[in-house]
LOLO-261402 format. One line per 2 residues: number of its first residue (from 1); for each residue x, y, z of C-alpha. Coordinates in nm, 3 decimals. Each point is the difference from the previous one (the first is absolute). Layout:
N
NUM	X:Y:Z ~ ...
//
This chain:
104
1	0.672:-1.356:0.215 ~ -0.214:0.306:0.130
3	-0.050:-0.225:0.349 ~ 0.371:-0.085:-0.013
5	0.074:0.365:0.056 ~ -0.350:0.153:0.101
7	0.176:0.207:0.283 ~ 0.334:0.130:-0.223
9	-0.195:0.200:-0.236 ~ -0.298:0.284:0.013
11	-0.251:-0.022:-0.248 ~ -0.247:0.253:-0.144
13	-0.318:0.028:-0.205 ~ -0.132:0.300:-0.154
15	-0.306:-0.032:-0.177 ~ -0.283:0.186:-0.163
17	-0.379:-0.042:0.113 ~ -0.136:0.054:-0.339
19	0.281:-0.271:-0.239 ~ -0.145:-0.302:-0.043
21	0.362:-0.132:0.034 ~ 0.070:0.160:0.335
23	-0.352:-0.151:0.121 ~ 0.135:-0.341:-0.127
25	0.404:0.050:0.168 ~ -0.114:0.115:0.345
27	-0.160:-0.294:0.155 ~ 0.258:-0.224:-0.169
29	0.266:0.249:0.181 ~ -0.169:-0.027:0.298
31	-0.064:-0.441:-0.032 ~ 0.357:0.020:-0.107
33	0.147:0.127:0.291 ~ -0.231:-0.170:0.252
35	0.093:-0.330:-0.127 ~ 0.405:0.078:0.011
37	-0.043:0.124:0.341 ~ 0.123:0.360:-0.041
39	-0.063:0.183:0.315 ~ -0.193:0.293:-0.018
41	0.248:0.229:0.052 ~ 0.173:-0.140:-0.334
43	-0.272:0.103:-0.208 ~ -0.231:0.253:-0.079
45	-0.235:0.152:-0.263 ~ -0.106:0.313:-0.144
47	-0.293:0.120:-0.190 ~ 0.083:0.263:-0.303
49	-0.259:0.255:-0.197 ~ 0.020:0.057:-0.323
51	0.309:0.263:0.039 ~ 0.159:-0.284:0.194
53	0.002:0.175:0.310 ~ -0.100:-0.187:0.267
55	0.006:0.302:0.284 ~ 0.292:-0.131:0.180
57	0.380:0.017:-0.007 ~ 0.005:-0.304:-0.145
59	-0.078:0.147:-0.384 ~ 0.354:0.218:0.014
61	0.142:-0.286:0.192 ~ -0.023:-0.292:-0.206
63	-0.089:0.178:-0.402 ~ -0.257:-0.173:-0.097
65	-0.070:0.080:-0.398 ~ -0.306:-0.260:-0.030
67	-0.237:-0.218:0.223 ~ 0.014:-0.269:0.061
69	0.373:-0.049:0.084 ~ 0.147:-0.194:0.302
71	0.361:0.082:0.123 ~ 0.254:-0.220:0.169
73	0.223:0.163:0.217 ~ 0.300:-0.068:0.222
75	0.117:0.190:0.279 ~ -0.212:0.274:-0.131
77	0.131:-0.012:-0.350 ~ -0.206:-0.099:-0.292
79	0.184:-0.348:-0.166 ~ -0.341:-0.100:-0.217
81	-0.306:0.152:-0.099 ~ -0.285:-0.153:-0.212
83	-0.205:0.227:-0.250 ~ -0.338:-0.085:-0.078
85	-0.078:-0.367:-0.040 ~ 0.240:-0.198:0.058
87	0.050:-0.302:-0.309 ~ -0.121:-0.334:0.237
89	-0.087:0.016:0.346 ~ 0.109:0.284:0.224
91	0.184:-0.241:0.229 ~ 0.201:-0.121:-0.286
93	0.120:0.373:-0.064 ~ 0.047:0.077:0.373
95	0.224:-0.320:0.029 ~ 0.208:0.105:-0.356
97	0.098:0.336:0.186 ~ 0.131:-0.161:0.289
99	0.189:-0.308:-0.181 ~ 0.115:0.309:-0.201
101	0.119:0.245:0.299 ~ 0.090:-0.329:0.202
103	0.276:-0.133:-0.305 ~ 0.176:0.353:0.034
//
């Protein structure tokens, strides 16, 4: 599902350095979206403190209220996001927001 449409949607991580979760959801983001073939320029992650500011626009831009969290956005507008771990695999989750956002 994410390969099916690995160039019609953006996808972010943000993620803490010091959650055991966000040290667990960042390389699977990052195997994730290898595997599917996203091109870089469809995805990208950010690193967080504990304030959740990760000293870029991207804190204000996407309101992030806890790490880890990955976004799913289309044509810049958010259409899925994923708080904390995610119940099963983090492909599995990914692929529920876009059957989800693809069914509307």
């Amino acid at each position: 599902m994410i390969k099916a449409n690995n160039t019609k949607y953006k996808f972010v991580a943000v993620a803490s350095t010091w959650d055991a979760s966000s040290k667990k959801l960042l390389p699977q983001f990052y195997k994730v979206m290898i595997l599917a073939s996203v091109p870089d320029a469809n995805f990208e992650a950010y690193t967080v403190d504990q304030n959740q500011q990760s000293g870029t626009d991207a804190d204000q831009a996407y309101k992030v209220k806890k790490a880890p969290t990955v976004l799913v956005l289309q044509e810049g507008k958010e259409v899925g996001r994923i708080s904390g771990e995610p119940n099963g695999s983090l492909e599995d989750a990914l692929a529920q927001v876009i059957m989800r956002n693809n069914d509307k």
